[in-house]
C-alpha positions as CSV (number, residue, x, y, z in Angstrom):
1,X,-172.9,-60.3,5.8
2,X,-174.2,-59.5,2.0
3,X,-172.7,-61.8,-0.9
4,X,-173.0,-60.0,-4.2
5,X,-174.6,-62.4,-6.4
6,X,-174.1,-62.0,-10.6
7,X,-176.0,-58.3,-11.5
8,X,-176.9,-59.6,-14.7
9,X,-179.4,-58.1,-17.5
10,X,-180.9,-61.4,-18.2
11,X,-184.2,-60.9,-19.6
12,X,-186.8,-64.3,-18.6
13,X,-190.0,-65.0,-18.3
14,X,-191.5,-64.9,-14.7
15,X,-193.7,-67.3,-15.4
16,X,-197.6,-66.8,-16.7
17,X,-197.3,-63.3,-14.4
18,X,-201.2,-63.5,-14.8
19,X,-203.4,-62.2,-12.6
20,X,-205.0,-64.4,-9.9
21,X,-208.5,-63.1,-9.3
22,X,-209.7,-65.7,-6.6
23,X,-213.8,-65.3,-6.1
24,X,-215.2,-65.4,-2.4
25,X,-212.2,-63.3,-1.1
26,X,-210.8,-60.9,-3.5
27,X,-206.7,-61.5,-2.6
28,X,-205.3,-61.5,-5.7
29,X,-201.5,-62.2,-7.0
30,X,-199.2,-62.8,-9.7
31,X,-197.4,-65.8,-10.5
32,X,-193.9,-65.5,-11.5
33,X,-193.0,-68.6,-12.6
34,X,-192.4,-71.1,-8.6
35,X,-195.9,-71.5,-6.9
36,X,-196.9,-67.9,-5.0
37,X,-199.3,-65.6,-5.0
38,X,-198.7,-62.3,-3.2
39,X,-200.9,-59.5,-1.8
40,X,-199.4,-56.2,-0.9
41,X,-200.8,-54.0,1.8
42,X,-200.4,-50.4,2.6
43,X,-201.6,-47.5,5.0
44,X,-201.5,-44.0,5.0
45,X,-200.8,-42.0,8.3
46,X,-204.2,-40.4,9.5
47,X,-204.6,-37.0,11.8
48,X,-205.9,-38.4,15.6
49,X,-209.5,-37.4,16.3
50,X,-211.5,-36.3,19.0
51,X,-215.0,-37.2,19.6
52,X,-217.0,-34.6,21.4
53,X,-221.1,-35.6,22.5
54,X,-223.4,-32.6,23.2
55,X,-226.1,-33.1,25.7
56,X,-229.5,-31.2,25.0
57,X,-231.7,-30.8,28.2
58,X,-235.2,-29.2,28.0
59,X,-237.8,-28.0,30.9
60,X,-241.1,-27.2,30.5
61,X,-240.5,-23.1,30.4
62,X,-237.2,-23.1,30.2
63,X,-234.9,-22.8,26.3
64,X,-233.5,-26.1,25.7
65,X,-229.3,-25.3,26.8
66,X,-226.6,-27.3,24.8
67,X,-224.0,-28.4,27.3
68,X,-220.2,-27.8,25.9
69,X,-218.2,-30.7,24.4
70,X,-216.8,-33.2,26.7
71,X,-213.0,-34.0,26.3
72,X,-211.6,-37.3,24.8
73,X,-210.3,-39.4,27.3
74,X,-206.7,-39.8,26.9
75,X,-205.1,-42.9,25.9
76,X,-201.6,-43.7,25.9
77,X,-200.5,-44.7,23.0
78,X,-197.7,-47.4,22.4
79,X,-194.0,-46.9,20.6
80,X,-194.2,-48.6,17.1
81,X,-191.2,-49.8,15.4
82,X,-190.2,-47.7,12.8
83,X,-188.2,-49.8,9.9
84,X,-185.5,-47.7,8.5
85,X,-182.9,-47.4,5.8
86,X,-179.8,-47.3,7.9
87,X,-177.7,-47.3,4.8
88,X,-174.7,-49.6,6.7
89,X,-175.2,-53.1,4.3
90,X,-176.2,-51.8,1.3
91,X,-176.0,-53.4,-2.5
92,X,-176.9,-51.0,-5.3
93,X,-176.2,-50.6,-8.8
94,X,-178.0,-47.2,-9.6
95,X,-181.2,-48.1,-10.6
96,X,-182.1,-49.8,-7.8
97,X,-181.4,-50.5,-4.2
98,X,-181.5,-53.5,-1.1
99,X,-180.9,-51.9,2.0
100,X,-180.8,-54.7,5.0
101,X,-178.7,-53.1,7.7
102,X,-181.4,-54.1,9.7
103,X,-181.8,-57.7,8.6
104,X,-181.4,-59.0,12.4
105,X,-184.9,-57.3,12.8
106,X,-186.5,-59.3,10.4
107,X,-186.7,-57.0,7.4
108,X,-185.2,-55.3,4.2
109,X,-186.1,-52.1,2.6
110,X,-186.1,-51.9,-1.2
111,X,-186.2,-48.9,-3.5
112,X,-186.0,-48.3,-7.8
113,X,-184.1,-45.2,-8.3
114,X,-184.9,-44.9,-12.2
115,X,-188.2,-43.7,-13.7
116,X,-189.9,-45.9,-15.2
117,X,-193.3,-46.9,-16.0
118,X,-192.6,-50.5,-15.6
119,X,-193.2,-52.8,-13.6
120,X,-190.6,-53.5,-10.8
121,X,-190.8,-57.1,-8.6
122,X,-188.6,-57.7,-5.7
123,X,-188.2,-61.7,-5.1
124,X,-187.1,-63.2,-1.8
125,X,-186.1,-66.8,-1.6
126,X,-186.1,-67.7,2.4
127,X,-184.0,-71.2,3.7
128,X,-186.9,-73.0,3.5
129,X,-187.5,-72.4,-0.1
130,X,-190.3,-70.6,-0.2
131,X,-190.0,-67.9,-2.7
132,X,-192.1,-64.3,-2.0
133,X,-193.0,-61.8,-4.8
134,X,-193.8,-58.8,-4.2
135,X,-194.3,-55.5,-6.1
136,X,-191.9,-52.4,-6.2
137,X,-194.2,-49.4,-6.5
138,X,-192.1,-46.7,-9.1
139,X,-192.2,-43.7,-6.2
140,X,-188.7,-44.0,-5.9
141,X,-189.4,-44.7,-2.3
142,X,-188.0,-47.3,0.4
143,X,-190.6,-49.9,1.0
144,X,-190.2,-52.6,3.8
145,X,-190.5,-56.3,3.0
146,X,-190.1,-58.8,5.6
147,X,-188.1,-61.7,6.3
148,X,-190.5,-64.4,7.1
149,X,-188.6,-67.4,7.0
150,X,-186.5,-67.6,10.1
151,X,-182.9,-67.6,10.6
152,X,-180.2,-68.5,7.4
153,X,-179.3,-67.8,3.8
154,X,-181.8,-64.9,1.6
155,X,-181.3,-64.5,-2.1
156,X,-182.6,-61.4,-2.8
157,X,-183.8,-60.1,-6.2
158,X,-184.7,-56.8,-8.4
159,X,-186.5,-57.5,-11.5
160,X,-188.0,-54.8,-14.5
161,X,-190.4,-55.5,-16.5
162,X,-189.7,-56.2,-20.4
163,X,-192.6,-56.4,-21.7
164,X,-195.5,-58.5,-20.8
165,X,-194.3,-61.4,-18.8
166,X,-190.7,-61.1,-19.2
167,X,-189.0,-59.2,-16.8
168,X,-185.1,-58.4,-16.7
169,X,-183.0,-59.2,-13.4
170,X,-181.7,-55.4,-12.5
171,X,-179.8,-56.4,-9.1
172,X,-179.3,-59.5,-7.1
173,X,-177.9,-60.2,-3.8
174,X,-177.3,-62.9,-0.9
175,X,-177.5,-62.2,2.8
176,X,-177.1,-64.6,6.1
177,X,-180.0,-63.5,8.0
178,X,-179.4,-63.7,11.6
179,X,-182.9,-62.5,13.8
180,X,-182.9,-60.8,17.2
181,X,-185.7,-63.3,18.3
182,X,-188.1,-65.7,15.5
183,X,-190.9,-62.5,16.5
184,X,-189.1,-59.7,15.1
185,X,-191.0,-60.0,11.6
186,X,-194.4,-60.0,12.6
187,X,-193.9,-57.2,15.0
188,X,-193.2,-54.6,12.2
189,X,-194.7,-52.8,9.7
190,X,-194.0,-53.3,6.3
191,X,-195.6,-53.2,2.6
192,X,-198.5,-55.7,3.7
193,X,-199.0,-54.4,6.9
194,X,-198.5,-50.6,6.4
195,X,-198.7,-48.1,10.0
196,X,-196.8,-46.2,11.9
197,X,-196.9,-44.4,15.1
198,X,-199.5,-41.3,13.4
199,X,-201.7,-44.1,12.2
200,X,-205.2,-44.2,13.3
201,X,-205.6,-47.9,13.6
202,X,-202.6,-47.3,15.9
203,X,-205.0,-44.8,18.4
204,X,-208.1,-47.1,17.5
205,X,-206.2,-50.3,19.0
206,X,-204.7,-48.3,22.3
207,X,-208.6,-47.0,23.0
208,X,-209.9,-50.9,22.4
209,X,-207.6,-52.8,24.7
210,X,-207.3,-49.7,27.3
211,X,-207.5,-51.2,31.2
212,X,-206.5,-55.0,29.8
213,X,-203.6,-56.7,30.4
214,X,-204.9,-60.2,29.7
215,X,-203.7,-61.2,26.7
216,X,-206.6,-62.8,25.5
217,X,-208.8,-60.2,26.7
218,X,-206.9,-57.6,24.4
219,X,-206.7,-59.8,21.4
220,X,-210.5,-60.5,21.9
221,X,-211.3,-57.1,22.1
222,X,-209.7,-56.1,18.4
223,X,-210.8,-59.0,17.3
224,X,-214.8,-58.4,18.2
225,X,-214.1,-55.0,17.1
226,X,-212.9,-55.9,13.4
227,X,-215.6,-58.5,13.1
228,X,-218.3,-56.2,14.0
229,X,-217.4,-52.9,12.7
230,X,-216.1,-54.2,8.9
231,X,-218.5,-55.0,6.2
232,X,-217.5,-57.2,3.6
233,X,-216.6,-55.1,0.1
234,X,-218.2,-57.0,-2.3
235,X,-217.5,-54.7,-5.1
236,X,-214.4,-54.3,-4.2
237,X,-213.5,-58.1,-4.2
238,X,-214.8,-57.9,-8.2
239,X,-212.5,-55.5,-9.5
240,X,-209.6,-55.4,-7.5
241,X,-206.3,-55.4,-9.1
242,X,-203.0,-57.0,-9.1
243,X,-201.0,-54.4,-7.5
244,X,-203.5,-53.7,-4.8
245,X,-202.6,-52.8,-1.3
246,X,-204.5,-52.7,1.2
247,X,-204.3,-48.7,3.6
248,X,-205.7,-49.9,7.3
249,X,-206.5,-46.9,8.2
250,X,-209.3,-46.5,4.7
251,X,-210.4,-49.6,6.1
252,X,-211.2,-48.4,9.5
253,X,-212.5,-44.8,8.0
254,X,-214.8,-46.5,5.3
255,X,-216.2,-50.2,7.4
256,X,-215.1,-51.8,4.3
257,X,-212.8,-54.4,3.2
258,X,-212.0,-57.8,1.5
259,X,-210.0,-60.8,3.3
260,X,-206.7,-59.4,2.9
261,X,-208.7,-55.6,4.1
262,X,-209.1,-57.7,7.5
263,X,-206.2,-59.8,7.6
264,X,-204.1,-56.4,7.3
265,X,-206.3,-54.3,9.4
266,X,-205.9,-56.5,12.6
267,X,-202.3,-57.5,12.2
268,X,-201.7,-54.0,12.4
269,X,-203.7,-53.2,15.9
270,X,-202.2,-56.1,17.1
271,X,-198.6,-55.4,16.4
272,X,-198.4,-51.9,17.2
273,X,-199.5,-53.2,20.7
274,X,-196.7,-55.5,20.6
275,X,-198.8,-58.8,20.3
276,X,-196.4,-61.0,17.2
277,X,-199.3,-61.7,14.2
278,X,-198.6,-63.4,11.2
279,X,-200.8,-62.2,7.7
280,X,-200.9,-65.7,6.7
281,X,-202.1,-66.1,2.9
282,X,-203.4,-69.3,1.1
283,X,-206.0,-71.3,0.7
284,X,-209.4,-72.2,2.5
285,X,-210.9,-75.3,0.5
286,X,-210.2,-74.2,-3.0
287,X,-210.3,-70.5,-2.2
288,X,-207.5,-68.1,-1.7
289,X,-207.7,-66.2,1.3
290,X,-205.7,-64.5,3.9
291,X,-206.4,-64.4,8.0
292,X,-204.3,-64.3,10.8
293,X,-202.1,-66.2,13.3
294,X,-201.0,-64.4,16.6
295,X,-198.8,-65.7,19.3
296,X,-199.5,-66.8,22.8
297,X,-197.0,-66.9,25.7
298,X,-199.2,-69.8,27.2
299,X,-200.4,-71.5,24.0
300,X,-197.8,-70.7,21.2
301,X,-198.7,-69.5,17.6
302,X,-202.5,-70.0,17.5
303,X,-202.0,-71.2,13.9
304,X,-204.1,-74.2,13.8
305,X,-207.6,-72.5,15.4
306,X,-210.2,-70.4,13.8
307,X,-211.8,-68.1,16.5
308,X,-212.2,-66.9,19.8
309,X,-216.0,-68.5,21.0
310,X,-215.3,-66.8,24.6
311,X,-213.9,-70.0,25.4
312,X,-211.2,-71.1,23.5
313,X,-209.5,-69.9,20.2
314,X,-209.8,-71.3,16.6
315,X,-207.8,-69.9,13.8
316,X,-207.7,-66.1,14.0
317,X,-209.7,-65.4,10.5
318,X,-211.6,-62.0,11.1
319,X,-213.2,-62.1,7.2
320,X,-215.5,-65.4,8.1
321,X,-215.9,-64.9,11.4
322,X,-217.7,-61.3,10.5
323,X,-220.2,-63.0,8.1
324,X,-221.3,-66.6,9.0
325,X,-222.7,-67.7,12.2
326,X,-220.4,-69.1,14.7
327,X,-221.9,-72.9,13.8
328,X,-221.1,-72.6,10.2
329,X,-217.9,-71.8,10.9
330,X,-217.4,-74.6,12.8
331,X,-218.6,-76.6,10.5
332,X,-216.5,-75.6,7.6
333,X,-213.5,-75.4,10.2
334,X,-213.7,-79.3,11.5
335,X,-210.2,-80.3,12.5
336,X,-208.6,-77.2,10.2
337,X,-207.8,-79.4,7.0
338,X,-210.1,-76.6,4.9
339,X,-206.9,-74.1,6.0
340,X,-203.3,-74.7,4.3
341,X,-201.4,-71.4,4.6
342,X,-198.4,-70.4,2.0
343,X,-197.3,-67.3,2.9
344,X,-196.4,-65.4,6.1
345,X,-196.1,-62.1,6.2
């Protein structure tokens, strides 16, 4: 059930709005004025692939014969959820729109209908509190955000930018946020965690965990995969920019990425095979950083480990775990007091 709130065109000052550029990781945010910093993420569908070998034979006095390609093996590839504008609890005010007809499944879907060169942020105030902030890209396209805090009362928020920091409130709502289960968030995609069913990373995780139906075994198996197959982006950690999102299936094209690269990259291969992961953003020491949290039937949210040794799990953080030895990371882990997560998304 949606309460309008006051549309008002009060201009304020989000805060500093200043870039965070956090060395070591490359996540990056703004802050609007409460205590966040927000990554986005995005992905692009890709066309599925085939990978054909050829065989070359030679014999002494025979002309070396090419054999012809062999065919992929076929994979069965799992239903996604695909978040959609339903369009039956809608507030709008024609220059922008909240659609969350399908708040029980743990997200909106947000879109600015004017053009504009501006900047447009959405802001979503959970029970608990915590407020998120998130940019509106101007394609005049629904993007998904999700509902992260649970179960109870949203505020919900459209903002333009001004000029500089100071940004104009362009449409504001209130909706009682009832979830099909606490998982139905971190099962979808949405602006962080960007694929769908044509996505490659979608294929790529089917073909990894093919034959498994241990849980661990298929976590364990994108997990290796992401930690040995993704080279750290250096360059890209430098330069990156506020509005950045991160497209999982460039990541998986190129080998390259920065924490929240990772962080996206396997929350997506784990959620399109159903397996609820959290993008979890915020701080490792003094650095911001994001990694992941998935859930266990057995264990519960494996929130408060660092990686999988082939014995036991410590928090899910595919960045560290693809560049320092499995010692160090122990080390730096100890009891988990280096990790204090902000953000779940």
């Amino acid at each position: 059930m949606s309460q309008k709130m006051k549309s008002a065109t009060i201009i304020i000052t989000l805060g500093l709005l200043s870039v965070i550029l956090l060395s070591g990781c490359g996540v990056i945010g703004f802050d609007m004025g409460a205590e966040n910093s927000s990554s986005n993420g995005g992905s692009r569908p890709a066309q599925n692939s085939q990978s054909a070998s050829n065989d070359q034979s030679a014999q002494s006095g025979q002309s070396t014969q090419q054999s012809s390609a062999a065919p992929a093996a076929i994979v069965e590839l799992p239903e996604v959820y695909v978040p959609t504008a339903s369009g039956t609890s809608v507030e709008s005010n024609g220059q922008a729109i909240v659609d969350f007809s399908n708040q029980q499944d743990g997200y909106i879907m947000a879109q600015f209908t004017e053009d504009t060169d501006l900047k447009i942020k959405v802001l979503i105030t959970g029970p608990d509190g915590v407020q998120y902030k998130y940019t509106l890209m101007r394609n005049q396209e629904f993007e998904v955000f999700p509902l992260s805090s649970g179960n109870g009362t949203y505020e919900i928020g459209v903002f333009k930018q001004v000029d500089g920091t100071r940004y104009s409130q362009e449409l504001s709502t209130t909706i009682n946020v009832s979830l099909t289960d606490e998982f139905a968030p971190f099962l979808r995609p949405n602006q962080y965690v960007n694929f769908n069913q044509n996505s490659a990373v979608v294929r790529k995780a089917a073909e990894l965990v093919a034959g498994k139906s241990d849980f661990m075994e298929r976590v364990a198996a994108i997990y290796h995969f992401v930690i040995t197959n993704i080279e750290y982006d250096v360059h890209l950690a430098e330069t990156v920019q506020s509005e950045y999102l991160p497209d999982v299936d460039r990541i998986l094209e190129s080998g390259k990425g920065i924490c929240f690269d990772y962080a996206a990259l396997m929350a997506a291969m784990l959620r399109s095979q159903g397996i609820p992961t959290k993008l979890v953003i915020g701080y490792t020491g003094d650095v911001y950083h994001a990694w992941i949290s998935v859930f266990s039937v057995e264990e519960g949210w494996l929130d408060d480990v660092i990686f999988f040794d082939g014995h036991e799990w410590r928090l899910v953080d595919p960045t560290f775990a693809a560049s320092i030895s499995s010692n160090e990371l122990s080390q730096f882990i100890g009891d988990g007091a280096n990790y204090t997560a902000k953000f779940m998304h």
